[in-house]
C-alpha positions as CSV (number, residue, x, y, z in Angstrom):
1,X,15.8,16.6,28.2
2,X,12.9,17.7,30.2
3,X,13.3,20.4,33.1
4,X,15.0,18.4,36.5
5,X,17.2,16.3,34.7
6,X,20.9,16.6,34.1
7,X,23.5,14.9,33.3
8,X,27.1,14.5,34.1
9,X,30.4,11.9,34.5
10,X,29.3,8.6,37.2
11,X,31.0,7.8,39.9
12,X,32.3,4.8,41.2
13,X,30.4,5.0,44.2
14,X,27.2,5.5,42.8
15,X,27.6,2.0,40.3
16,X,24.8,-0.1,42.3
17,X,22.7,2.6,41.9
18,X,23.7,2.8,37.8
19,X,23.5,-1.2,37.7
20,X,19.2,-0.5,39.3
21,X,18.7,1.5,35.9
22,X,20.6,-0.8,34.0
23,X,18.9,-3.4,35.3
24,X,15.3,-2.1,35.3
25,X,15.8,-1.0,31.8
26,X,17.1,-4.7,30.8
27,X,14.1,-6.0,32.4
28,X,11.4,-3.8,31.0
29,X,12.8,-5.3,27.3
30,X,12.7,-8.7,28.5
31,X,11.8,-10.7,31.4
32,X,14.5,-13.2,31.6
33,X,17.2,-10.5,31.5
34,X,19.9,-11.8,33.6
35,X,21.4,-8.8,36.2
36,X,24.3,-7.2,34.9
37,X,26.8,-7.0,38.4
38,X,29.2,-4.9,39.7
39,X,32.1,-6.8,38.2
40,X,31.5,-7.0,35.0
41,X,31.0,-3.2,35.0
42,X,34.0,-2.8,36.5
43,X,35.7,-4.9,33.9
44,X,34.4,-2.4,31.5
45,X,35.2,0.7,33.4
46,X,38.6,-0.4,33.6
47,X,38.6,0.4,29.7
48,X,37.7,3.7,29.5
49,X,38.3,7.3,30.6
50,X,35.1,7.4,32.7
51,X,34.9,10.9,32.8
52,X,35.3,11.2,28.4
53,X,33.3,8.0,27.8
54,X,30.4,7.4,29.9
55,X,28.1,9.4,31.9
56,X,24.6,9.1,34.4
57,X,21.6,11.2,34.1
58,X,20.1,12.5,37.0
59,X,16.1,12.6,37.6
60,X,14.3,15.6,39.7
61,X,14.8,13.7,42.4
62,X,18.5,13.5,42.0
63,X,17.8,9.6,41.2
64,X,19.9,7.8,38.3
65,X,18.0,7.9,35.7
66,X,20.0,6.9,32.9
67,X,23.4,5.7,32.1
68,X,25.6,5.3,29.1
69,X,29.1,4.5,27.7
70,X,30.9,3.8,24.5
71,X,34.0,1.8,24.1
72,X,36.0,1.7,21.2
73,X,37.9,-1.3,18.9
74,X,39.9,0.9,16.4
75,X,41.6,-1.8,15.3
76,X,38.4,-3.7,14.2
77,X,36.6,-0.5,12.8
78,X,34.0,0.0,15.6
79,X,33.1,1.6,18.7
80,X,30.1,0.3,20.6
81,X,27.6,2.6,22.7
82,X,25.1,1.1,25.6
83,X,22.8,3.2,27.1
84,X,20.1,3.1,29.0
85,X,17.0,5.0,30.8
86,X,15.4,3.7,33.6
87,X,11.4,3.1,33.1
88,X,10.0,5.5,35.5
89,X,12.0,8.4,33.4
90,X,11.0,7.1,30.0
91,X,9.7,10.5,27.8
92,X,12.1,12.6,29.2
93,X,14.2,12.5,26.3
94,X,17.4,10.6,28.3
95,X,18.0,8.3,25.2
96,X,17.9,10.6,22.5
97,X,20.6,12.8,24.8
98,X,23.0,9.7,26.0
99,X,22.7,9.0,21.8
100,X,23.7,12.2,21.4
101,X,26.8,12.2,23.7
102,X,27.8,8.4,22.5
103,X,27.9,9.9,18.6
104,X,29.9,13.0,19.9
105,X,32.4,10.7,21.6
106,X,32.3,8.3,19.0
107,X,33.3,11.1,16.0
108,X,36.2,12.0,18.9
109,X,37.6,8.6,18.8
110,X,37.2,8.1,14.8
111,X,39.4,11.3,15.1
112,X,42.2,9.8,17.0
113,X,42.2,7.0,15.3
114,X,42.8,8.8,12.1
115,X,39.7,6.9,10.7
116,X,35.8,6.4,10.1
117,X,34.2,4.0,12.8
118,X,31.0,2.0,12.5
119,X,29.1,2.9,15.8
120,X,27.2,-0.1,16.8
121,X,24.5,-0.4,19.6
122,X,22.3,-3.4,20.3
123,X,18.4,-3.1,21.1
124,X,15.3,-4.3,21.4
125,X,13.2,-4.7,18.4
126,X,9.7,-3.3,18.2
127,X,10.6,-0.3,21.0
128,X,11.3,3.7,21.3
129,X,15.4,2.4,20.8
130,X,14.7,1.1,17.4
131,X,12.8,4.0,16.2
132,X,15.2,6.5,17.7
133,X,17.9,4.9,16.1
134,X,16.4,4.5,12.3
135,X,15.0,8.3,12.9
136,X,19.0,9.2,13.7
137,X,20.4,7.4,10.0
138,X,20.9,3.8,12.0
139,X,20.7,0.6,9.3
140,X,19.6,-2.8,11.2
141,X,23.0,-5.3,10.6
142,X,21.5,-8.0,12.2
143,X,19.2,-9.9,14.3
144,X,20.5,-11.8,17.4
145,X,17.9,-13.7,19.5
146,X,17.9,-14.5,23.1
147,X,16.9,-18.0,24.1
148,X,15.8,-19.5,27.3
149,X,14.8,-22.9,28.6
150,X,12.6,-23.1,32.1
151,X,14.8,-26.3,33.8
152,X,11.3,-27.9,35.5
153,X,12.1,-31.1,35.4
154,X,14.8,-33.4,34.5
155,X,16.6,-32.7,31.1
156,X,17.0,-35.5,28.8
157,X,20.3,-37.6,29.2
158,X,22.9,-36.8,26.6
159,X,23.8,-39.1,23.6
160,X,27.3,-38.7,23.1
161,X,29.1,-39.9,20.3
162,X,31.7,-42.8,20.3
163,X,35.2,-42.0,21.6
164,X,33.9,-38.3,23.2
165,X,34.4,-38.1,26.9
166,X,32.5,-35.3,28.9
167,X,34.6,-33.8,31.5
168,X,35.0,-30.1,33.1
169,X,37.8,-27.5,32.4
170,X,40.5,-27.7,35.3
171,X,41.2,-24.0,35.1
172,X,45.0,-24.4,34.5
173,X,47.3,-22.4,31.6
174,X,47.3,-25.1,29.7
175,X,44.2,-26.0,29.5
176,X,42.5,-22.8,29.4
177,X,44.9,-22.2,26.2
178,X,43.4,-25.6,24.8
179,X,39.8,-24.2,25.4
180,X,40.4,-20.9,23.7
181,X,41.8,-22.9,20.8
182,X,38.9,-24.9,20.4
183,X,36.6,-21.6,20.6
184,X,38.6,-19.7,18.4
185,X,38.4,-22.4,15.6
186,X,34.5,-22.6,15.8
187,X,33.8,-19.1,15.6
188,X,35.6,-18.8,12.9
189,X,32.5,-19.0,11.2
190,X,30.8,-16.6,13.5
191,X,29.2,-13.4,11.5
192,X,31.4,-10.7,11.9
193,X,34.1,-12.3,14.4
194,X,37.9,-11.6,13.7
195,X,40.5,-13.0,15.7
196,X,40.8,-13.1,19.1
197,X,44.3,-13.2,21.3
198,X,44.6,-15.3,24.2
199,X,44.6,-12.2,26.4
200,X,41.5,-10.4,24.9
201,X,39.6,-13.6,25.4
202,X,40.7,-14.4,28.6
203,X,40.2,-10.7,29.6
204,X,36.8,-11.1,29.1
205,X,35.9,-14.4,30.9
206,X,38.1,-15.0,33.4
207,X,36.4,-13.2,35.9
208,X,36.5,-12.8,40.0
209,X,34.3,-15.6,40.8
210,X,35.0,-17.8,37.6
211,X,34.1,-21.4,38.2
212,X,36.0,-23.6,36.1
213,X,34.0,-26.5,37.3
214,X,31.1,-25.0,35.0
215,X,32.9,-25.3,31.9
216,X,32.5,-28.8,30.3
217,X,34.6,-29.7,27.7
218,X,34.2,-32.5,25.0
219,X,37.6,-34.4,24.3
220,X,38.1,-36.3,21.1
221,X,41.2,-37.8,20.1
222,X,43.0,-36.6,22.8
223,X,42.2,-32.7,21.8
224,X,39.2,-30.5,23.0
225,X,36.4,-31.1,20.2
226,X,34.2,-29.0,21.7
227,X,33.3,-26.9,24.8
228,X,30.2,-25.1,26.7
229,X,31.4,-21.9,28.9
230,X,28.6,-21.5,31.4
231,X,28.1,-19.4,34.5
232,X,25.5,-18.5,36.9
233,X,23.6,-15.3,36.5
234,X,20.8,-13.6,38.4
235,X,17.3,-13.6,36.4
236,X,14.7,-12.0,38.5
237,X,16.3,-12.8,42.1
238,X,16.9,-16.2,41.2
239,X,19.6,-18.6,40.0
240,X,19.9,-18.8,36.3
241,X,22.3,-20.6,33.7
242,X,23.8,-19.1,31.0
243,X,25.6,-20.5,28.3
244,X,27.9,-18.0,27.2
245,X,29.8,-19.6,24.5
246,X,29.0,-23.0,23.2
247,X,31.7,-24.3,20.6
248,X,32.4,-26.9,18.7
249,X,35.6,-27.5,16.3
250,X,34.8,-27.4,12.6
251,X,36.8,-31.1,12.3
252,X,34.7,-32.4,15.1
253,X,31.0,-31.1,13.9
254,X,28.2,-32.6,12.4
255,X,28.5,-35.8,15.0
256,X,25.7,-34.7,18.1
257,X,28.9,-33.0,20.0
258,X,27.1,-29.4,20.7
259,X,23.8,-31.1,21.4
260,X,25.5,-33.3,24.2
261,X,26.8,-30.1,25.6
262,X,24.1,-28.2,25.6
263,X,22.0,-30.9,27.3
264,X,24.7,-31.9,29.5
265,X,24.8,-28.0,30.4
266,X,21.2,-27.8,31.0
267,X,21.5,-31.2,33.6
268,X,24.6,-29.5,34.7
269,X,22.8,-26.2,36.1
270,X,19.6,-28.4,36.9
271,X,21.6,-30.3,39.4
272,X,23.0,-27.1,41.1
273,X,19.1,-25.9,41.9
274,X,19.4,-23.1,38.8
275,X,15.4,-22.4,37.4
276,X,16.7,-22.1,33.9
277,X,19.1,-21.5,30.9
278,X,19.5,-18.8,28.6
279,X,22.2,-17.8,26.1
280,X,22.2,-15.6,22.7
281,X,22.7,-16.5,19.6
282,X,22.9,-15.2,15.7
283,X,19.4,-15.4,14.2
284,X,21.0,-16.5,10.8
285,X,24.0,-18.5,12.4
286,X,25.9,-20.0,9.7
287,X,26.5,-23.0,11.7
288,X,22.8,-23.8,13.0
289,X,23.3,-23.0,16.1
290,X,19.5,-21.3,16.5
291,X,18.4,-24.6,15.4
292,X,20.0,-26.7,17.6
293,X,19.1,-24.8,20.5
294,X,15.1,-24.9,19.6
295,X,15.5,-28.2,18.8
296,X,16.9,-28.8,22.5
297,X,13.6,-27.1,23.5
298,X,15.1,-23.8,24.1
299,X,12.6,-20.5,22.8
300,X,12.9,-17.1,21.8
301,X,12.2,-14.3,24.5
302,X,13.2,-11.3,22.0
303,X,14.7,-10.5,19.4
304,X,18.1,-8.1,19.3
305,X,18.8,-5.5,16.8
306,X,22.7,-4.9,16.0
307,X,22.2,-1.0,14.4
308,X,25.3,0.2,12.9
309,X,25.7,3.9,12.0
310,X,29.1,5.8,10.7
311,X,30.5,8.2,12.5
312,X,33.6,10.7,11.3
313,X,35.4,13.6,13.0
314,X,32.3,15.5,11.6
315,X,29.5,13.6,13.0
316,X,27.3,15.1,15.6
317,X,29.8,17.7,16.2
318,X,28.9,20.4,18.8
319,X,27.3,18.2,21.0
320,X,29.0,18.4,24.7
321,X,28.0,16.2,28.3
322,X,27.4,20.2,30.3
323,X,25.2,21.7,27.0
């Protein structure tokens, strides 16, 4: 890195000022980014040893500058790194170093899990990121795209099929455990999903804040058919949906269900004064799920690269967060 900057473990106290970087960063890629928040950081913090896994990077100034952290899934093979530099800092070398320290770390925990792990990070195409990581041995694994739809004026009224009800989650055991059932059968057929336990799941959704009442669930037959797990998120200071899971069960597909949703989703959000929807989505979905969402009149903002590198006990040895 250039002269000024160094780097060094955060601390808790300084995460808003780690979430401006983050944020900026996000933004600078994409427009409609939606604002990472202290929570969900929080959530992943809670998962790591902050001062082995994840570190800032200081400007001149003493500013944040950059930030990164990798977390690891032994079980499934992988360990993912996120980093990012904030724009005003960009050519100080930040990402190359946070790269660095994330393959270090990574080798470290392929080490103690007595096995190889597939490093994965996820950036923008067409950008420094993707030629940083090709230039370091990175192979693109796939393309995810993100997808938005400005809500300016009322959304077309759902057409659901006969004997579906609409209705939203009640945020109980019971039901929750329903919902994950339905989820866990659709993606299934999701590229490169494995199983996920109740916990895991739940772990990851069941926020401080969560809103059952913005989870609508199809019912068919007496069972959940299908289900939209929205939330509200922050896209350039204003109020923004987001669809983060939309699933429908492979018995129940192929009958307008996930269109309903999604439409219903989109006048859910409309009627709560959000500006618009986003969500992501595989760019070669098995299911079609790109295609239903640009047929709902839903467009790609950018493109997302999953890059996938191996790392060993070996790999980018020597390399240490003080050096």
């Amino acid at each position: 890195m250039k002269p000024g900057y160094r780097i060094r473990t955060p601390l808790r106290s300084e995460l808003p000022a780690i979430l401006d970087t983050v944020n900026a960063a996000g933004r600078a890629g994409d427009a409609t980014a939606a604002a990472q928040t202290v929570d969900e950081y929080l959530r992943v913090w809670s998962r790591l040893d902050t001062e082995r896994d994840a570190w800032v990077v200081t400007g001149p100034g003493g500013e944040i500058a950059g930030y990164g952290h990798v977390t690891a899934e032994p079980d499934e093979g992988r360990a993912h790194g996120d980093a990012y530099t904030h724009p005003g800092h960009e050519g100080a070398g930040i990402g190359t170093r946070l790269l660095e320290l994330t393959e270090t770390r990574a080798a470290e925990l392929a080490s103690g899990a007595g096995r190889p792990l597939r490093l994965v990070n996820y950036v923008y195409l067409g950008g420094v990121s993707e030629r940083l990581l090709r230039a370091r041995g990175y192979r693109l694994a796939r393309i995810h795209q993100r997808m938005a739809i400005a809500l300016d004026g009322p959304p077309p009224a759902p057409v659901w099929p006969d004997g579906v009800t609409l209705r939203s989650c009640t945020g109980t055991a019971e039901d929750l455990r329903a919902v994950h059932a339905c989820v866990e059968d659709a993606f299934g057929d999701l590229w490169g999903a494995g199983p996920r336990p109740y916990d895991v799941w739940a772990d990851d959704l069941l926020y401080d804040g969560f809103d059952p009442s913005l989870w609508l669930l199809a019912e068919r037959a007496g069972r959940i058919a299908g289900a939209a797990l929205c939330r509200f998120r922050d896209v350039r200071g204003e109020a923004a949906g987001e669809v983060g899971q939309l699933a429908v069960g492979r018995q129940d597909r192929r009958l307008g269900i996930g269109h309903a949703l999604l439409l219903s989703s989109f006048a859910l959000f409309a009627g709560r004064g959000a500006s618009s929807v986003g969500l992501d989505v595989d760019s070669e979905s098995l299911t079609g799920a790109h295609l239903l969402y640009a047929r709902a009149g839903m467009a790609v903002t950018v493109s997302i690269g999953r890059f996938e590198r191996e790392v060993s006990c070996g790999t980018a040895a020597g390399v240490h967060a003080g050096s």
